[in-house]
C-alpha positions as CSV (number, residue, x, y, z in Angstrom):
1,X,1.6,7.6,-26.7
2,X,2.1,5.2,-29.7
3,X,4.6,2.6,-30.4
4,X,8.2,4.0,-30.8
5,X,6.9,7.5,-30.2
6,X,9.0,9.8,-27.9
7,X,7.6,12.3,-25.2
8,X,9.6,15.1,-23.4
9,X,8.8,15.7,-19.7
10,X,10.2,19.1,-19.2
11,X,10.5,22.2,-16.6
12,X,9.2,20.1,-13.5
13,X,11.4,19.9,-10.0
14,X,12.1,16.2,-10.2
15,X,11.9,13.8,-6.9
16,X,13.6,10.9,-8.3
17,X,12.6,8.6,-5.2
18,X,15.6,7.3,-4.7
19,X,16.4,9.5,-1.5
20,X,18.7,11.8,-3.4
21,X,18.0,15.4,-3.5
22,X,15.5,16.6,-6.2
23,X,16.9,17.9,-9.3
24,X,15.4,21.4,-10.5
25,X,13.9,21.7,-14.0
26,X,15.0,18.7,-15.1
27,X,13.8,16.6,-18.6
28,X,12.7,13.0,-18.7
29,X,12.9,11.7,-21.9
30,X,10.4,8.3,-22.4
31,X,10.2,6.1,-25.3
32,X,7.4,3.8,-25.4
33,X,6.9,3.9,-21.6
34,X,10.3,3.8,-20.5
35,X,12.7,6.5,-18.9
36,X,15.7,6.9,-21.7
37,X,17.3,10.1,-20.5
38,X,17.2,12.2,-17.7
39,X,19.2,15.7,-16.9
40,X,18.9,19.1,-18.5
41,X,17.7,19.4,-22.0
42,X,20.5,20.6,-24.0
43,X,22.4,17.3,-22.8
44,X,19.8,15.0,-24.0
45,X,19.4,13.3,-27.3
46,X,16.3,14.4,-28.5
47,X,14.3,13.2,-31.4
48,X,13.1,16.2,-33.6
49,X,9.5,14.6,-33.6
50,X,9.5,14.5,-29.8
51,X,6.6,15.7,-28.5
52,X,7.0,18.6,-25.5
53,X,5.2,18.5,-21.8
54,X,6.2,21.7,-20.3
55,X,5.6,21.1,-16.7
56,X,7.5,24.5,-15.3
57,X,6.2,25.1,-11.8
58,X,5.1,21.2,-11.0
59,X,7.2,18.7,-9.1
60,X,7.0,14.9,-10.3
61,X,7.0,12.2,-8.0
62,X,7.3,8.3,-8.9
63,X,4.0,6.7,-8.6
64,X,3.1,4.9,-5.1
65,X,3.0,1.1,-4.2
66,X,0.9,0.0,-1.5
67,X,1.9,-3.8,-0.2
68,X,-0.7,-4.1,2.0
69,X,-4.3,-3.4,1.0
70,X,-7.6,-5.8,1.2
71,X,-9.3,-5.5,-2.3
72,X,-12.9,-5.5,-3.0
73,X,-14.5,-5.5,0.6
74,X,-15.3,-1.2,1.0
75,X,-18.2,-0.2,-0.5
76,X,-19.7,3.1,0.5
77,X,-19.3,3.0,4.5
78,X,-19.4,-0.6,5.0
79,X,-16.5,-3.2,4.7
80,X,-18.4,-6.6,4.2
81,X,-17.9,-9.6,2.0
82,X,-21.4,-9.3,0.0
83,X,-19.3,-6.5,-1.7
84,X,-16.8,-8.4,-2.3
85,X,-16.6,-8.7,-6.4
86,X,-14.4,-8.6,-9.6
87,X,-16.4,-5.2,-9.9
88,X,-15.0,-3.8,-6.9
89,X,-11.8,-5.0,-7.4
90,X,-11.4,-3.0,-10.3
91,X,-13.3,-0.2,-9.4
92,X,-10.6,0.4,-6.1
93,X,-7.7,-0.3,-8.8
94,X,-9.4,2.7,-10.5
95,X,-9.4,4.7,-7.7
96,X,-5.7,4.1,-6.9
97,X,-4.2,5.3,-10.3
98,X,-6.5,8.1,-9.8
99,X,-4.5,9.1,-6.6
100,X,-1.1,8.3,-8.8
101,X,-0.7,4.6,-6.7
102,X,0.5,2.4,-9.5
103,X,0.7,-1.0,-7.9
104,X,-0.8,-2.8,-4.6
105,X,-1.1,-6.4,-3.1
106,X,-4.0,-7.5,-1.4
107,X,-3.2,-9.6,1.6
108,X,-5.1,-12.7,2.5
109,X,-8.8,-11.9,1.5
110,X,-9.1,-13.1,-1.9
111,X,-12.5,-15.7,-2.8
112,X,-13.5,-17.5,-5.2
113,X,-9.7,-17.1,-7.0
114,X,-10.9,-13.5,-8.1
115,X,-8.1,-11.4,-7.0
116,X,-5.9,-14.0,-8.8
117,X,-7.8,-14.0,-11.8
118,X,-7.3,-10.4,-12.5
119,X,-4.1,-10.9,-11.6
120,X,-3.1,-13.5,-14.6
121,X,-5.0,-11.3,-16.7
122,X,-2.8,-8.2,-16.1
123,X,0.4,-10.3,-16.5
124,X,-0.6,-11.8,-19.5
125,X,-1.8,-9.3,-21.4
126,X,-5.2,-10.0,-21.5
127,X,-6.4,-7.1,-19.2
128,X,-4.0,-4.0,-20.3
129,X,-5.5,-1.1,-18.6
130,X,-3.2,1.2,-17.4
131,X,-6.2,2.4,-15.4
132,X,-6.0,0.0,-13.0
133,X,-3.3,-0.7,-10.5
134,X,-1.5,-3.8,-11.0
135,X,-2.5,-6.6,-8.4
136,X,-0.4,-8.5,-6.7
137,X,-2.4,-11.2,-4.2
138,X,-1.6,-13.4,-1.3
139,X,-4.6,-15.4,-2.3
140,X,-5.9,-16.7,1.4
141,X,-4.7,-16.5,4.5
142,X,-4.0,-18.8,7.1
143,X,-5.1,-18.4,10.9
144,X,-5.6,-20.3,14.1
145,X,-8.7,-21.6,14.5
146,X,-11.2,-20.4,17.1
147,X,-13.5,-23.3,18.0
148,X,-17.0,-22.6,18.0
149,X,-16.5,-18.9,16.6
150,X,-14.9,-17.6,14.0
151,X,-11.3,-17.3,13.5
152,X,-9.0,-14.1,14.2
153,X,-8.2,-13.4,10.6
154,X,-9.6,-10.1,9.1
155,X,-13.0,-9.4,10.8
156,X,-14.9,-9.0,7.4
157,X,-13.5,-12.2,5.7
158,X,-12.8,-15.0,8.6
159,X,-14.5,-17.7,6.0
160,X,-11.9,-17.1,3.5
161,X,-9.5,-17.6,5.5
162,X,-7.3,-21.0,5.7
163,X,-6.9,-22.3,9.9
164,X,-4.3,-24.2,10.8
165,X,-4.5,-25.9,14.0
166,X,-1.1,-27.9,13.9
167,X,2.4,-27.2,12.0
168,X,1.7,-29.9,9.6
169,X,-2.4,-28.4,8.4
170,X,-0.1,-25.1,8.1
171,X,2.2,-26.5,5.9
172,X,-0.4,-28.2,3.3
173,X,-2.1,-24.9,3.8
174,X,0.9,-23.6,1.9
175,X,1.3,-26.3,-0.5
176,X,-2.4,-25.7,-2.1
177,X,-1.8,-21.9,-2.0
178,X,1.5,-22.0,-3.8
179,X,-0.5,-24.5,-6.7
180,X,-2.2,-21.0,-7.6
181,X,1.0,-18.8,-7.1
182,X,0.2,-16.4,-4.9
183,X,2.9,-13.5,-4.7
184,X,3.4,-14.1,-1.0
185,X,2.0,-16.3,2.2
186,X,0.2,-13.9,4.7
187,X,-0.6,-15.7,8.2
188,X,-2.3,-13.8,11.2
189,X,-1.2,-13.9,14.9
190,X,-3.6,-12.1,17.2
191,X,-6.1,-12.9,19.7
192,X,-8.1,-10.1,19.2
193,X,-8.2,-8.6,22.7
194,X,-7.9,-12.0,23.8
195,X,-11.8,-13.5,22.2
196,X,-9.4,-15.6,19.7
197,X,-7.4,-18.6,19.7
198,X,-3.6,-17.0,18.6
199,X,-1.4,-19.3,16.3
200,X,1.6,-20.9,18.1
201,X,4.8,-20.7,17.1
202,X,5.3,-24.4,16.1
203,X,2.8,-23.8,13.7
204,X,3.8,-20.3,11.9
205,X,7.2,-21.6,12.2
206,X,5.9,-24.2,10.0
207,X,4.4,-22.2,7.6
208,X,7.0,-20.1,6.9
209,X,9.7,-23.1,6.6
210,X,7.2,-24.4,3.7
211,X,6.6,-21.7,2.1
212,X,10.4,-20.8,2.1
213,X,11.0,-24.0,1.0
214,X,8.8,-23.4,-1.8
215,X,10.3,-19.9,-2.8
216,X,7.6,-17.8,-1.1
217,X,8.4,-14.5,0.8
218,X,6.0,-14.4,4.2
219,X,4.2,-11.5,6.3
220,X,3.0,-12.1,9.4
221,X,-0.3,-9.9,10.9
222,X,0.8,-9.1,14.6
223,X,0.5,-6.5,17.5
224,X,2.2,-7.8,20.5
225,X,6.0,-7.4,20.9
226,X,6.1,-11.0,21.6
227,X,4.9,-12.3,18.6
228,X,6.7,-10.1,16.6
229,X,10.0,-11.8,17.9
230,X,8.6,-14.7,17.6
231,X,7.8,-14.3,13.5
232,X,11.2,-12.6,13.0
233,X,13.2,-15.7,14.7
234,X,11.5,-18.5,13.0
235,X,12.4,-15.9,10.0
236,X,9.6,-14.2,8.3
237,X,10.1,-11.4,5.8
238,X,8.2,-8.8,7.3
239,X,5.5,-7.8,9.4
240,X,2.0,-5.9,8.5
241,X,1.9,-4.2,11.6
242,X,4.5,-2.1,13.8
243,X,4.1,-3.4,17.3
244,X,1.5,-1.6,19.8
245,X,2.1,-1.0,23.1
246,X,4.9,-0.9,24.4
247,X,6.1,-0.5,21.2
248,X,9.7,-1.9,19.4
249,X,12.7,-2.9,21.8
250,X,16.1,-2.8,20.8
251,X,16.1,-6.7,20.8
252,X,13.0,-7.0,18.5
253,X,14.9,-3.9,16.1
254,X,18.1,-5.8,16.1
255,X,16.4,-9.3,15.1
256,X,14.4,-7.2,12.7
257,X,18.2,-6.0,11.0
258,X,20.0,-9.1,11.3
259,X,17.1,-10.8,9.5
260,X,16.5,-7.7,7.1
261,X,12.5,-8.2,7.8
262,X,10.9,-5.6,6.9
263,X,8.1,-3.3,8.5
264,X,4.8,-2.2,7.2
265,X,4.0,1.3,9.0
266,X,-0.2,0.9,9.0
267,X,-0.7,4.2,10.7
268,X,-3.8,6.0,9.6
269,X,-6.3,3.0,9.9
270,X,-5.5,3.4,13.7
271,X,-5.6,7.4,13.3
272,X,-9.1,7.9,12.6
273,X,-10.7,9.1,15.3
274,X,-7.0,10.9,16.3
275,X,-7.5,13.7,14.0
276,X,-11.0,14.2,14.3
277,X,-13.5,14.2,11.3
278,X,-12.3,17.3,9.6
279,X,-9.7,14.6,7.6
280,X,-13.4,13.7,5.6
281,X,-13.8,17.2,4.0
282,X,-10.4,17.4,2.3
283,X,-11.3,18.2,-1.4
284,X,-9.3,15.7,-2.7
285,X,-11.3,12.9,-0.8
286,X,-14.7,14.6,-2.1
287,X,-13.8,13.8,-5.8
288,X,-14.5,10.0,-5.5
289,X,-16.0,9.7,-1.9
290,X,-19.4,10.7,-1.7
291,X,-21.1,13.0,0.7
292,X,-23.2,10.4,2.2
293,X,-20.3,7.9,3.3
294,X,-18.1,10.7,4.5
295,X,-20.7,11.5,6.7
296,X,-21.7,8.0,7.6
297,X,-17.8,8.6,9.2
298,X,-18.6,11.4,10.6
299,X,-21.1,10.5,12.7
300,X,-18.8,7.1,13.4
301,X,-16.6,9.6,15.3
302,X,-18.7,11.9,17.2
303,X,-20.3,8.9,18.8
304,X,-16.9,7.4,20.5
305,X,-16.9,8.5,23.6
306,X,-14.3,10.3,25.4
307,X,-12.7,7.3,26.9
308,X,-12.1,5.7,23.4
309,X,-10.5,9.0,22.3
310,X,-8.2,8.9,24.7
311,X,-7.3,5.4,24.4
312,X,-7.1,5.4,20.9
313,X,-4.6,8.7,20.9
314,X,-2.6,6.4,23.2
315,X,-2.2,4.1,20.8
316,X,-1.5,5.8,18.1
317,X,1.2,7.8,19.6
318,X,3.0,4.4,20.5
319,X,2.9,4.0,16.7
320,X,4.3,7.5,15.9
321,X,7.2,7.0,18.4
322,X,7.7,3.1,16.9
323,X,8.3,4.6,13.5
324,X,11.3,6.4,14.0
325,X,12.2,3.8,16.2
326,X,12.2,1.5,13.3
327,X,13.1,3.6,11.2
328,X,16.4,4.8,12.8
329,X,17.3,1.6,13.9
330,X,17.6,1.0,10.3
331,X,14.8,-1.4,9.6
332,X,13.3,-1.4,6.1
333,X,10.3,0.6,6.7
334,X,7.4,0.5,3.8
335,X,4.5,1.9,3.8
336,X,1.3,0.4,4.4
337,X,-2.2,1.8,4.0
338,X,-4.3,-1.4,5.3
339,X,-6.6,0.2,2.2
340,X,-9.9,-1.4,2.0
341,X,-10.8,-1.3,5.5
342,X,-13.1,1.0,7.3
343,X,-12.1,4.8,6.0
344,X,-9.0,3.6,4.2
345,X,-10.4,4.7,0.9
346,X,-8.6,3.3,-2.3
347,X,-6.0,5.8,-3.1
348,X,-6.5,8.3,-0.9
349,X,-5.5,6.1,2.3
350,X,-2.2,6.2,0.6
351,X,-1.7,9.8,0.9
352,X,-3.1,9.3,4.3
353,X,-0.4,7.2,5.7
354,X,2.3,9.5,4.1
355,X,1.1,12.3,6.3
356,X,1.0,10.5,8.8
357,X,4.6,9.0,8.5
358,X,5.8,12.4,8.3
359,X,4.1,14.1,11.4
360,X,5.6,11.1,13.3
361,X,8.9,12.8,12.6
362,X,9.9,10.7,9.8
363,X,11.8,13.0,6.8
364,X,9.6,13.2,4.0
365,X,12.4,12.4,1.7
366,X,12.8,9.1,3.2
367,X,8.5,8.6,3.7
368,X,8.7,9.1,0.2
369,X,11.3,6.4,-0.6
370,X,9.2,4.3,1.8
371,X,6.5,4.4,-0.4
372,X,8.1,4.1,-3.9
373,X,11.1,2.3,-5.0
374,X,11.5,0.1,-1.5
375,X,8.0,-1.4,-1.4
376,X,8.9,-2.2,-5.5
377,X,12.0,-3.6,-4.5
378,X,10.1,-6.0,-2.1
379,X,7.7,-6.8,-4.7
380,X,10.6,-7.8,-7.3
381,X,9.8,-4.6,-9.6
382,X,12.7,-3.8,-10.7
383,X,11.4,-1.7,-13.5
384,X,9.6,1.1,-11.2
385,X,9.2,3.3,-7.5
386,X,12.1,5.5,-9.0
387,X,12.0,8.2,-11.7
388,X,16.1,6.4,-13.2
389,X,17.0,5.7,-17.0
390,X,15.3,2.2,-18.0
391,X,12.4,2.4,-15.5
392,X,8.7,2.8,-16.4
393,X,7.6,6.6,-16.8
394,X,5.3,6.1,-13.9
395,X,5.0,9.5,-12.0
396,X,2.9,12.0,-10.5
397,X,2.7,15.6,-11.7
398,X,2.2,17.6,-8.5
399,X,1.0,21.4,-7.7
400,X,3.4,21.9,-5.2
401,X,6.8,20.3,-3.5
402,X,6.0,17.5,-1.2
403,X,9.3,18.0,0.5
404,X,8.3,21.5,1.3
405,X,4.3,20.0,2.9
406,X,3.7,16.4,2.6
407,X,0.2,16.6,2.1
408,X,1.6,18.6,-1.0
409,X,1.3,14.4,-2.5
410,X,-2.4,15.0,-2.6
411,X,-2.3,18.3,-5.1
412,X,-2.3,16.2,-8.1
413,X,-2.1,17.8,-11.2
414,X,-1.7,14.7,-13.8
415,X,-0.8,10.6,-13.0
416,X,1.2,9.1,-16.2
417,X,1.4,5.5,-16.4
418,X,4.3,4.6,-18.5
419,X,4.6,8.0,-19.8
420,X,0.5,8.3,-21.1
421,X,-1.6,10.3,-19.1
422,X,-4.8,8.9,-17.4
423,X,-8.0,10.7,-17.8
424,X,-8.6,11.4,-14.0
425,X,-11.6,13.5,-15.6
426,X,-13.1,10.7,-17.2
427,X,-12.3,9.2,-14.1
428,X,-13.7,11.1,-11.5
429,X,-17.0,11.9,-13.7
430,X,-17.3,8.0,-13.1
431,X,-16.8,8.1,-9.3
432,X,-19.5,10.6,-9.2
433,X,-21.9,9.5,-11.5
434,X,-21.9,6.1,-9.8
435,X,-22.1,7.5,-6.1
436,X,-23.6,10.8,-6.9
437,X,-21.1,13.0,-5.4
């Protein structure tokens, strides 16, 4: 699309991603990347040198944004830090516009000032791709230290992380991190089956004071029900993690409302070895995952034995019943892929989680709200996650109706970023090439 040029999106079943219902053979109208008019055609003002995309048949969805991801770590089968690399940042923000996710921040993992570096670059012009998914970045964590061993941060990246032994280390923590401007302050609280020393409240109480004080939004990491509480009253933003067993109470859900935190679902990193491995020879995944690291999962899941099947099924069904228990009790719900991390594969992880919201029981009108316009609303993007006059013409052309099959997301015909159309071709040829698919 060049400058001041005009495009008419026309024909498609439009899910506007605002919750409302979708609006049949409907026209968007975009000039120079932004939404100008929407409706039927003959109520539109349109230029006579518009150019026409007939998309009778397809249903467009906005674009997703991911607020929790871990950039730069999977490579192949392995998640490690000597993959770790402005290379493989930007090859996963490749592989997320190529499954139509259009922004994600990366939570706590950065080195080396990388993830903020492309960051800057994207916001001031200086890398304008619309290949790559805008980055957002908490920079580095913060964790309790874990004397002797390493912390209970993320497993692949405990050196990066910040510790904080008392409330006033967590607050200077803080103060350094805000001198780079991260988009938000990410602590962890977990003791990792109990091999880790867990932060005390005193302490994240601490950081989340300072970094309120400071004008920083902060997500906690937790499991336990307890700790969950215990973020939400010393009043943090929202949570990466739904709570495990036993699950939400009404006291942690009314907390979570009174406080409007909000929830991050991180589902199908636990779901794995729920479904089986048939989930690694979906066609969609084959066009950027090789054959070779799908299989390397494979055989990941046939060796767990029986016992942690079962247990892990457990789990995870304490998560399915903990998302409409969140969700009905009216707490923000957004979703979270944990991308970067095992099998959560850039992009398709995504799709992943929406499933998997929507087998819970969730309606996959709301799921799809859940990943669109509310995690842009958390992120302060008030131009995008919803197909309405004045926002970006970022969009997914699908095959088929996601509201009809929600794995309908991943039968993706085109991905426009602000109203141009990627080359997922070019795209995918690349993928392959590099991995040999």
């Amino acid at each position: 699309m060049t400058k001041n040029s005009s495009t008419l999106f026309f024909g498609a079943n439009v899910i506007v991603g605002d919750g409302s219902d979708p609006v049949e053979g409907t026209a968007l109208l975009v000039k120079n990347g932004l939404i100008v008019g929407s409706g039927s055609v003959s109520n539109l003002a349109v230029p006579d040198d518009v150019e026409r995309v007939d998309l009778t048949g397809s249903t467009i969805m906005p674009t997703i944004v991911n607020p929790h991801i871990h950039a730069g770590y999977l490579k192949g089968a392995s998640t490690e830090a000597v993959n770790f690399s402005r290379e493989n940042i930007l090859d996963h923000l490749r592989r997320f516009v190529y499954y139509g996710v259009s922004v994600v921040q990366s939570l706590g993992t950065d080195r080396d000032d990388i993830e903020l570096t492309i960051r800057n670059e994207q916001r001031s012009g200086a890398l304008n791709d619309p290949e790559l998914a805008l980055l957002f970045s908490a920079s580095r964590g913060i964790a309790a230290p874990t004397p002797g061993q390493e912390n209970g941060g993320a497993f692949f990246a405990p050196d990066a992380i910040l510790e904080a032994a008392t409330p006033e280390q967590g607050r200077e923590h803080v103060r350094l991190l805000v001198e780079k401007n991260p988009d938000v302050i990410k602590f962890w609280v977990d003791d990792r089956n109990g091999t880790k020393v867990k932060m005390t409240p005193d302490v994240y109480a601490a950081i989340i004071d300072e970094a309120h004080l400071l004008g920083k939004k902060v997500i906690a990491h937790i499991y336990e029900l307890d700790d969950a509480k215990g973020v939400v009253r010393a009043g943090v933003d929202g949570t990466a993690h739904m709570v495990r067993a036993p699950g939400p109470d009404e006291e942690l859900l009314a907390l979570m409302t009174a406080n409007d935190s909000f929830v991050f679902t991180s589902m199908s990193i636990q779901k794995m070895m729920v479904d089986g491995d048939g989930w690694l020879d979906d066609a969609a995944l084959a066009e950027t995952v090789d054959a070779a690291t799908r299989q390397s999962f494979k055989a990941m899941i046939g060796q767990a034995s029986p016992e942690i099947a079962t247990m892990m099924t457990s789990g995870y069904r304490v998560l399915e019943a903990g998302l409409l228990q969140y969700h009905n009790a009216g707490v923000r719900v957004l979703l979270s892929g944990d991308t970067g991390v095992i099998s959560q594969f850039p992009g398709f992880a995504e799709h992943r989680e929406l499933e998997a919201m929507v087998l819970a029981g969730m309606p996959a009108a709301d799921a799809i709200v859940s990943a669109t316009l509310l995690p842009a609303q958390m992120l302060g993007l008030d131009d995008r996650g919803s197909l309405e006059v004045g926002k970006r013409a970022d969009f997914i052309v699908l095959e088929a109706n996601p509201l009809d099959d929600i794995s309908n997301t991943k039968r993706i015909a085109d991905v426009y970023i602000a109203g141009s159309k990627i080359d997922r071709g070019a795209l995918r040829a690349g993928f392959q090439e590099e991995h040999h698919v």
